[in-house]
C-alpha positions as a Markdown table, in Angstrom:
| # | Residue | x | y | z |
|---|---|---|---|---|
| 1 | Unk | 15.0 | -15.6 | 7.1 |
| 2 | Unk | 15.1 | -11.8 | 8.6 |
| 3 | Unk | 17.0 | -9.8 | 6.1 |
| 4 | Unk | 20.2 | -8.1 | 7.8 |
| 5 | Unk | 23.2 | -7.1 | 6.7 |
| 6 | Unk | 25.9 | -7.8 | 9.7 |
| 7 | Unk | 28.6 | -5.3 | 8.1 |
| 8 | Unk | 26.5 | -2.5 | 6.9 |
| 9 | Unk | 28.1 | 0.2 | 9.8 |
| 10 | Unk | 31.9 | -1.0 | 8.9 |
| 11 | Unk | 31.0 | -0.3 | 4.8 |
| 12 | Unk | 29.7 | 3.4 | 5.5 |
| 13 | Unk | 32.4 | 3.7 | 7.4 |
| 14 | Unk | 35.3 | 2.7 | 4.6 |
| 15 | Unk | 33.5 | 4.7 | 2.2 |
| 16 | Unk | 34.0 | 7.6 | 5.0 |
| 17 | Unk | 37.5 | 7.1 | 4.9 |
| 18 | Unk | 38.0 | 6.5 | 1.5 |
| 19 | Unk | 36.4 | 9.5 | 0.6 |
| 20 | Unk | 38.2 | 11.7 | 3.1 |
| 21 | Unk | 41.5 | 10.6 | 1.6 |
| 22 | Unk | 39.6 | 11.4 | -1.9 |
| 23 | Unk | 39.2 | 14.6 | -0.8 |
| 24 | Unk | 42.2 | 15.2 | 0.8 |
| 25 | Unk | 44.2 | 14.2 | -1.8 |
| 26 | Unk | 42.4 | 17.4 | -4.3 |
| 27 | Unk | 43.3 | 19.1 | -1.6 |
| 28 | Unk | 47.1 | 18.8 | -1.8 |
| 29 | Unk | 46.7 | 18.7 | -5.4 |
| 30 | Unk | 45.3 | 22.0 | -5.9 |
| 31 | Unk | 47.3 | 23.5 | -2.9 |
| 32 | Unk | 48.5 | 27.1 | -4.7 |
| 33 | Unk | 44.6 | 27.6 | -5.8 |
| 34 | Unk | 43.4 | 27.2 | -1.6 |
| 35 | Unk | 46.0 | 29.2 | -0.6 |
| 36 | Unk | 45.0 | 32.0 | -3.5 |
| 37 | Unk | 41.5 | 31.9 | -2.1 |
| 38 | Unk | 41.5 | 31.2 | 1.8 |
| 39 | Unk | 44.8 | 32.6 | 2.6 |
| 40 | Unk | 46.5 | 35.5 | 0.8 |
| 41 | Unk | 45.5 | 38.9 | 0.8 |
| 42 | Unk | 42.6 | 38.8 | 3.6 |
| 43 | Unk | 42.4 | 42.4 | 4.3 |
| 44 | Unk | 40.0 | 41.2 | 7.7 |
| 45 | Unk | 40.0 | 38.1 | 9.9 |
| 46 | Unk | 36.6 | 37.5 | 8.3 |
| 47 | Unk | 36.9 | 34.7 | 6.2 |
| 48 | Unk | 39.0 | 33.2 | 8.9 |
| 49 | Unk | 36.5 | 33.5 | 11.5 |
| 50 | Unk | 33.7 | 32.1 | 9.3 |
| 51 | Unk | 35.4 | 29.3 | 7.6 |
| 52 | Unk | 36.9 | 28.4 | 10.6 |
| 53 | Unk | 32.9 | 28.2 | 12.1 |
| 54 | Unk | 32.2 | 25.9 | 9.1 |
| 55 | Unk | 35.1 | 23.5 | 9.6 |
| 56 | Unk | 35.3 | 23.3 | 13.1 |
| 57 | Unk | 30.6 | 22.4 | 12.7 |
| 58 | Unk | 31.5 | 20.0 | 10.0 |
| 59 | Unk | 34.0 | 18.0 | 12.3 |
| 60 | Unk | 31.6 | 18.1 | 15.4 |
| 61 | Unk | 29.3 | 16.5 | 13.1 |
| 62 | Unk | 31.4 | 14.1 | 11.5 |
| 63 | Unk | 32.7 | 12.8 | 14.7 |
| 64 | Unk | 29.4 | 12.1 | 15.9 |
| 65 | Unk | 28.7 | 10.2 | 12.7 |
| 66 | Unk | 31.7 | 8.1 | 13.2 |
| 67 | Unk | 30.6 | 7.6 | 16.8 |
| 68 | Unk | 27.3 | 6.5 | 16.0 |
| 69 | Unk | 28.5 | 4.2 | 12.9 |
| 70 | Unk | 30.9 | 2.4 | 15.7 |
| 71 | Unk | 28.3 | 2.2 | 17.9 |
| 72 | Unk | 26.0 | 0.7 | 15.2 |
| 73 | Unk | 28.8 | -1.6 | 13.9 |
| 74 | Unk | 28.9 | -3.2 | 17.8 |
| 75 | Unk | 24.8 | -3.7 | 17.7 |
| 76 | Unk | 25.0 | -5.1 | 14.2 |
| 77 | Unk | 27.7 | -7.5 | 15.5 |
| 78 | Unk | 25.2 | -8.3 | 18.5 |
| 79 | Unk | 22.4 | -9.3 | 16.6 |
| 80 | Unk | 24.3 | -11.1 | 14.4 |
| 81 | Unk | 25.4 | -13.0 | 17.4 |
| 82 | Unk | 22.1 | -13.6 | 18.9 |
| 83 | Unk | 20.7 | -14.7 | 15.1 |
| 84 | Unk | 23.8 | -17.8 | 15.7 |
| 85 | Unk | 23.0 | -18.8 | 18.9 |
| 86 | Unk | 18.9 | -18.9 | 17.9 |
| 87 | Unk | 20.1 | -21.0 | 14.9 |
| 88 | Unk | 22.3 | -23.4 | 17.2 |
| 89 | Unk | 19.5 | -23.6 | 19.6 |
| 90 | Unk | 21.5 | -22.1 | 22.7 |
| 91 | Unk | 20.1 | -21.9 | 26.1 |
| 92 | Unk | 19.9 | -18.5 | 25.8 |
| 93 | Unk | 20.2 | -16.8 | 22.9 |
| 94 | Unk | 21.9 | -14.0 | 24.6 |
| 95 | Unk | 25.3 | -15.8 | 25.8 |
| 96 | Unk | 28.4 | -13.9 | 24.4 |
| 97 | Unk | 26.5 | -10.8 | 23.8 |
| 98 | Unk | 26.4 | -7.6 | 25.8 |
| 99 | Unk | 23.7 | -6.6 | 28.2 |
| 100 | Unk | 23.7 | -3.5 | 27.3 |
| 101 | Unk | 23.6 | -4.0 | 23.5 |
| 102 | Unk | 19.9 | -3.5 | 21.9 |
| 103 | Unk | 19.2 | -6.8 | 21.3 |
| 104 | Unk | 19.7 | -8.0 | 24.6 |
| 105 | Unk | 17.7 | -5.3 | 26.3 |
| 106 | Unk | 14.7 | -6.3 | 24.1 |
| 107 | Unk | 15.0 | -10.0 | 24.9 |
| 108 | Unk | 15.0 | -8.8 | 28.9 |
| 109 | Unk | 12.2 | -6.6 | 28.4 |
| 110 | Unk | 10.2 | -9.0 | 26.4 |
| 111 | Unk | 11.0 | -11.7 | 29.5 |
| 112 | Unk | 10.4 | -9.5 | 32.2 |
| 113 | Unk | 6.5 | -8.2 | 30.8 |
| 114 | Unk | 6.4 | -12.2 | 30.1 |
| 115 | Unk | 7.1 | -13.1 | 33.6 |
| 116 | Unk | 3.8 | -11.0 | 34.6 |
| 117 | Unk | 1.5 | -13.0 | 32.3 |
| 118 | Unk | 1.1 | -9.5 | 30.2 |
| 119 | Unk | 0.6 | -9.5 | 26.3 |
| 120 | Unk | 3.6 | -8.4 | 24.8 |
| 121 | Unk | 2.7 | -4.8 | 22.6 |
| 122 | Unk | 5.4 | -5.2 | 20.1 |
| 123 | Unk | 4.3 | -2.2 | 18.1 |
| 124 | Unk | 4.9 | 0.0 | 21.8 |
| 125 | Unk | 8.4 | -1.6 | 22.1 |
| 126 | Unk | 9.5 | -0.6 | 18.9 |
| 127 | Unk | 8.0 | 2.5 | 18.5 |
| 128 | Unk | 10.0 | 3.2 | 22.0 |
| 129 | Unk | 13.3 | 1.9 | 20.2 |
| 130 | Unk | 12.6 | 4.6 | 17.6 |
| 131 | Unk | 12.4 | 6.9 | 19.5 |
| 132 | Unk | 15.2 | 6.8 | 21.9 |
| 133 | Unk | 17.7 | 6.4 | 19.0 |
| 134 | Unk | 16.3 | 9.3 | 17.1 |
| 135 | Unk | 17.6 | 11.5 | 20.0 |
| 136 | Unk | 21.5 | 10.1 | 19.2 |
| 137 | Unk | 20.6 | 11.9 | 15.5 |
| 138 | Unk | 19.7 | 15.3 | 16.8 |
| 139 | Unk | 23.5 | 16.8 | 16.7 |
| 140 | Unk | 23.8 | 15.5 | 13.3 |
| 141 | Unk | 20.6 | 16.7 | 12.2 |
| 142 | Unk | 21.1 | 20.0 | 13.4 |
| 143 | Unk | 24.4 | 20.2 | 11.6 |
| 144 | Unk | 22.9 | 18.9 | 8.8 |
| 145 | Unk | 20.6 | 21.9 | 8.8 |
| 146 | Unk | 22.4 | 25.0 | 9.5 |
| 147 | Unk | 25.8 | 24.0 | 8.0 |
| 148 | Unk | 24.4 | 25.6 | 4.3 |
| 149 | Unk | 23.3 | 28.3 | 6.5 |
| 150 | Unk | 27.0 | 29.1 | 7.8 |
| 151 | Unk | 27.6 | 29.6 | 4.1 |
| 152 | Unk | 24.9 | 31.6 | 3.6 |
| 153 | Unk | 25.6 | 34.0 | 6.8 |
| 154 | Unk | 29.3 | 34.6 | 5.0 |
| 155 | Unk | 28.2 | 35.4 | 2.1 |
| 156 | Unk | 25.9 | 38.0 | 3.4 |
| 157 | Unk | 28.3 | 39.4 | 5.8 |
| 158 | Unk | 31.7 | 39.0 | 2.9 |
| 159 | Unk | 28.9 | 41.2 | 0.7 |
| 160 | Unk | 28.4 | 43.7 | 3.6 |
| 161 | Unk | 32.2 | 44.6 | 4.0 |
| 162 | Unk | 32.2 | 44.6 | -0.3 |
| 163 | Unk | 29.4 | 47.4 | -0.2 |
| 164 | Unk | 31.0 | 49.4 | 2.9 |
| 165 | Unk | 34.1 | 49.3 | 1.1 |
| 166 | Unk | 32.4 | 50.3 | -2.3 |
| 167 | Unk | 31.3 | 53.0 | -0.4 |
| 168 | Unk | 34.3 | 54.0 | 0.8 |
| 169 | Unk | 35.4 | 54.6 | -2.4 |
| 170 | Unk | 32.2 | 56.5 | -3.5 |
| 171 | Unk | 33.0 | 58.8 | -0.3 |
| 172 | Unk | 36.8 | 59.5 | -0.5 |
| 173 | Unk | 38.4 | 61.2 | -2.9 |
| 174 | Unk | 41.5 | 58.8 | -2.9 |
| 175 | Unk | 38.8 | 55.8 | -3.7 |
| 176 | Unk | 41.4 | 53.2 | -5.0 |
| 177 | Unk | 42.8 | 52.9 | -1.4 |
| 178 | Unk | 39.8 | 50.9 | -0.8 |
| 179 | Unk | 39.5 | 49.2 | -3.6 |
| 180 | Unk | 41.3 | 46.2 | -1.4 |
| 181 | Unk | 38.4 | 45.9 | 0.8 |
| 182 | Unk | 36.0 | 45.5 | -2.1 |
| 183 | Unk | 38.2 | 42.6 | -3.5 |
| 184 | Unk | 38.5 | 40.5 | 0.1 |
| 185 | Unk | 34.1 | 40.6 | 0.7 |
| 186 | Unk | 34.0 | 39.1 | -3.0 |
| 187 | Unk | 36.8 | 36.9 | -2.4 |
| 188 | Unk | 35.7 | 36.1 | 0.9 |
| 189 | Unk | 31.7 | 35.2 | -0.2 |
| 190 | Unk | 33.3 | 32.7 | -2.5 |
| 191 | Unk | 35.3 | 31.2 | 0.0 |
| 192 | Unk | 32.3 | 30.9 | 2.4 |
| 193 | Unk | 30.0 | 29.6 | 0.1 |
| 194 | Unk | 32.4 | 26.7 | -1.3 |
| 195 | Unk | 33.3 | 25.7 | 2.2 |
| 196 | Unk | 30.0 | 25.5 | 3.2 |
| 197 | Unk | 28.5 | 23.5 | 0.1 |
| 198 | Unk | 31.6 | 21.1 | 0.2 |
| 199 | Unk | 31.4 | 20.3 | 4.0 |
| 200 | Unk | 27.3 | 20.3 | 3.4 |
| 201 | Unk | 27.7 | 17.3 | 0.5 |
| 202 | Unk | 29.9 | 15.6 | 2.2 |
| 203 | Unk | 28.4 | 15.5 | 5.4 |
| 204 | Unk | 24.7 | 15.3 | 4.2 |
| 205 | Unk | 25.7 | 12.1 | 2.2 |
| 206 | Unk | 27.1 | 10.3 | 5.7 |
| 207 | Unk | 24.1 | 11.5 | 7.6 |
| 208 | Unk | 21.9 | 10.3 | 5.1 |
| 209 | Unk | 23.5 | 7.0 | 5.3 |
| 210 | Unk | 23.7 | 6.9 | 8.9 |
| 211 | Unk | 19.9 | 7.0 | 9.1 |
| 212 | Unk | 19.9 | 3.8 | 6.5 |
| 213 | Unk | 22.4 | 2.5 | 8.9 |
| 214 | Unk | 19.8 | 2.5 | 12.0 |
| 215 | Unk | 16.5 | 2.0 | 9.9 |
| 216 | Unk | 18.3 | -1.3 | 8.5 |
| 217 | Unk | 19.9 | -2.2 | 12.5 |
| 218 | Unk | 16.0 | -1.6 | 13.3 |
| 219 | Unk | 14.5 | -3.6 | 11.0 |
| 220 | Unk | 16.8 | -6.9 | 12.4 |
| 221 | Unk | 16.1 | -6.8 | 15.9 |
| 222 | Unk | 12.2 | -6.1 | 14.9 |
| 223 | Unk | 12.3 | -8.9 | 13.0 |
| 224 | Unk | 14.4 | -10.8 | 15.8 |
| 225 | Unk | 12.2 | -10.1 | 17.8 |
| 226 | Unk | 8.6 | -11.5 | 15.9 |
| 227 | Unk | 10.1 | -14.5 | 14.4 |
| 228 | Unk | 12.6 | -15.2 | 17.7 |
| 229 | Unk | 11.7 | -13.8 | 20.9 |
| 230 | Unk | 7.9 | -13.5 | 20.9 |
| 231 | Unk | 7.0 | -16.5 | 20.1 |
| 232 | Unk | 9.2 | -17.9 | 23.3 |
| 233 | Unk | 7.3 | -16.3 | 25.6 |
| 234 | Unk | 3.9 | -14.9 | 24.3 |
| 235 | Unk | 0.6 | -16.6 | 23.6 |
| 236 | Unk | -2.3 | -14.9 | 21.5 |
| 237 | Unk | -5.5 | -15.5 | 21.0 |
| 238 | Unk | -4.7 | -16.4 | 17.1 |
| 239 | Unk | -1.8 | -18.5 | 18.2 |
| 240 | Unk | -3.6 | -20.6 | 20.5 |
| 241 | Unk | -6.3 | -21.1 | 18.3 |
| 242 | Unk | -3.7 | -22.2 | 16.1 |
| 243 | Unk | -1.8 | -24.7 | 18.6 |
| 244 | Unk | -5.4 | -26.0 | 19.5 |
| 245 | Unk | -6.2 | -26.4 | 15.8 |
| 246 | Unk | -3.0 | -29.0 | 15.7 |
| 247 | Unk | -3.6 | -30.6 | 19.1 |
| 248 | Unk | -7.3 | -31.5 | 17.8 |
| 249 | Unk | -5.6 | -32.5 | 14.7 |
| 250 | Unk | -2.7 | -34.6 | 16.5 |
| 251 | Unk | -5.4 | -36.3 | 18.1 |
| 252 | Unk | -7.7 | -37.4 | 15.3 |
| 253 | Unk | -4.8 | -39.2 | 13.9 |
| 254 | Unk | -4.0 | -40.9 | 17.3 |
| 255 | Unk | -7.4 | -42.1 | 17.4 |
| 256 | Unk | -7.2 | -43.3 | 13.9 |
| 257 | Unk | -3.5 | -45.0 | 14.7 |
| 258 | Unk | -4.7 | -46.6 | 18.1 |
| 259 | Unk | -8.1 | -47.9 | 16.0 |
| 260 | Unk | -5.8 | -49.7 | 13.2 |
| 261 | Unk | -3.9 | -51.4 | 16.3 |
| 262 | Unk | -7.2 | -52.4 | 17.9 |
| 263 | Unk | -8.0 | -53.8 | 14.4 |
| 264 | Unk | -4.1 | -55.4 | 14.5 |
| 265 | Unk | -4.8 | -57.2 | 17.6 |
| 266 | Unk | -8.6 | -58.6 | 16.6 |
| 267 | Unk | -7.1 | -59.9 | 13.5 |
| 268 | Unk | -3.8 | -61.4 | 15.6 |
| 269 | Unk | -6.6 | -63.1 | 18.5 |
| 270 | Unk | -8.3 | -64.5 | 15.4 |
| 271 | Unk | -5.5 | -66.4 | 13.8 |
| 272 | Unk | -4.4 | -67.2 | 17.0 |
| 273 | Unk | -7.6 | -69.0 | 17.8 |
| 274 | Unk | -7.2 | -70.6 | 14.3 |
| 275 | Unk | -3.9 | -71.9 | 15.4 |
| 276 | Unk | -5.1 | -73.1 | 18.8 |
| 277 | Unk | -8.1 | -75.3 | 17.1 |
| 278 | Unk | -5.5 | -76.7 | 15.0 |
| 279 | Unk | -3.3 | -77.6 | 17.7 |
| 280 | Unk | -5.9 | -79.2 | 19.2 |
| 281 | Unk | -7.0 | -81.5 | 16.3 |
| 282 | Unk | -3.3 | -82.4 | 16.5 |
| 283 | Unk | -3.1 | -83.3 | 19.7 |
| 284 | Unk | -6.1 | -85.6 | 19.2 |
| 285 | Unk | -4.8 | -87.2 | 15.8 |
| 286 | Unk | -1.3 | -87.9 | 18.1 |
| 287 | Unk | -3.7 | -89.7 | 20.6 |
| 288 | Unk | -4.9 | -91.5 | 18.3 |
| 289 | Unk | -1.7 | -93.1 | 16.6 |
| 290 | Unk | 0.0 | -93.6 | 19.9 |
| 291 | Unk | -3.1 | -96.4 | 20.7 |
| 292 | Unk | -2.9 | -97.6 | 17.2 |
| 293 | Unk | 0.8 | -97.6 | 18.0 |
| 294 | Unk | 0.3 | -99.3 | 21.7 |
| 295 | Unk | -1.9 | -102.3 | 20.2 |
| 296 | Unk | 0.6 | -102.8 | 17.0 |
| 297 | Unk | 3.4 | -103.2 | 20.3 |
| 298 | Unk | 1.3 | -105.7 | 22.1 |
| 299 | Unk | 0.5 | -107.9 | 19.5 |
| 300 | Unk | 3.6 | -108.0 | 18.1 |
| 301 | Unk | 5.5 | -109.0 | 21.1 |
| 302 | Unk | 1.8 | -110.9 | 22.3 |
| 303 | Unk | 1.6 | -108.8 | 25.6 |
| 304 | Unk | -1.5 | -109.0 | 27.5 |
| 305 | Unk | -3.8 | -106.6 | 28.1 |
């Protein structure tokens, strides 16, 4: 029994949306503090300009995440498919699926190397699975890793206008006019950083789960294919070794049937030569009493000879 789950995609992605509306929802909650931090008294367009950076990364990403979870909920639905029309022993397993679904490319590939009387390298066709998928990760993955880095670039840079403005001060005589400047890099490095190490749990989490998504939608159609699709159309050394083992073994047990019918029939041929010697002896004890009978007739009635 191959171990699948059909919905797996469709779960990561209601715990997306749940979470989102989680998240949201602090959001609005804490509304006066986010506008205190992210909006009021920015003495520079930094903070805008790098949180803005962050957000607009961390919703590039998460698109692609949700693209790739609908993509994966279709091929889960697919296999699924193809596991019920295995089960109810279709005439081809691939009826109501589409040919371009992942499933159905590896049945045609597995037919078409069939159909030149080549051995099937399973470990080549899935190592080739592997890695054409892990190319639809490499947006995410990126993401993944420079989104803490966005955070990190922020801080450095909120830092930078803190210390030009602290120098400022050192420099002018009428230091307190700068004293603003000082407050928005600190304000703006903690605004950086939190962005940044929100959007990187958040979206680290999904793209963690993403990759359990297409190890698990791998591990199906692998198994589809061992227990499904190879053996339809491939024959190795062990398995024939293994089909000739029970031919030889189909055989013996003919012999041994058709030897306790030969035995069947010699016993039947003997009783009935039994009953054929018995008939006879019959037949002779009836000739017998019918001239008995004949000479009681003729002298009863006195009838000549």
């Amino acid at each position: 029994m191959i171990q699948f789950r059909a919905s797996y995609s469709r779960s990561i992605l209601l715990q997306l949306i749940l979470l989102s509306i989680v998240l949201l929802l602090i959001i609005v909650i804490n509304l006066d503090f986010v506008d205190e931090i992210y909006f009021k008294n920015q003495a520079t367009r930094l903070g805008y300009i790098v949180n803005g950076s962050i957000l607009v990364l961390f919703a590039v990403g998460l698109f692609r995440i949700i693209a790739l979870l609908m993509r994966y909920s279709l091929e889960e639905s697919a296999l699924a498919r193809f596991l019920r029309n295995v089960e109810d022993e279709a005439d081809r397993p691939t009826d109501k699926i589409s040919k371009h679904s992942l499933i159905a490319r590896r049945y045609r590939s597995v037919v078409e190397i069939s159909k030149h009387n080549v051995a099937v390298n399973h470990s080549a066709l899935a190592s080739t699975l592997i890695a054409t998928e892990s190319t639809r990760l490499s947006l995410p993955k990126f993401i993944s890793n420079i989104l803490i880095l966005t955070g990190v670039f922020g801080t450095i840079v909120s830092l930078s206008v803190a210390l030009l403005g602290a120098s400022n001060i050192i420099d002018s005589a009428d230091g307190l006019g700068n004293m603003s400047m000082v407050i928005h890099g600190m304000s703006t490095a903690l605004s950086t950083t939190t962005t940044a190490i929100v959007c990187y749990l958040f979206f680290g989490y999904f793209y963690l789960k993403v990759t359990d998504v297409q190890t698990q939608l791998f591990s199906g159609i692998e198994q589809a294919t061992t227990l499904y699709i190879m053996p339809r159309f491939t024959f190795q050394t062990d398995s024939m070794l293994h089909e000739i083992g029970n031919l030889v073994r189909a055989l013996h047990e003919a012999a041994d049937k058709m030897g306790q019918v030969e035995a069947d029939f010699a016993e039947a041929g003997s009783q009935m030569n039994n009953m054929i010697g018995s008939y006879a002896d019959s037949v002779g004890n009836l000739d017998d009493n019918i001239s008995e009978i004949k000479q009681l007739l003729r002298s009863g009635f006195r009838l000549p000879e």
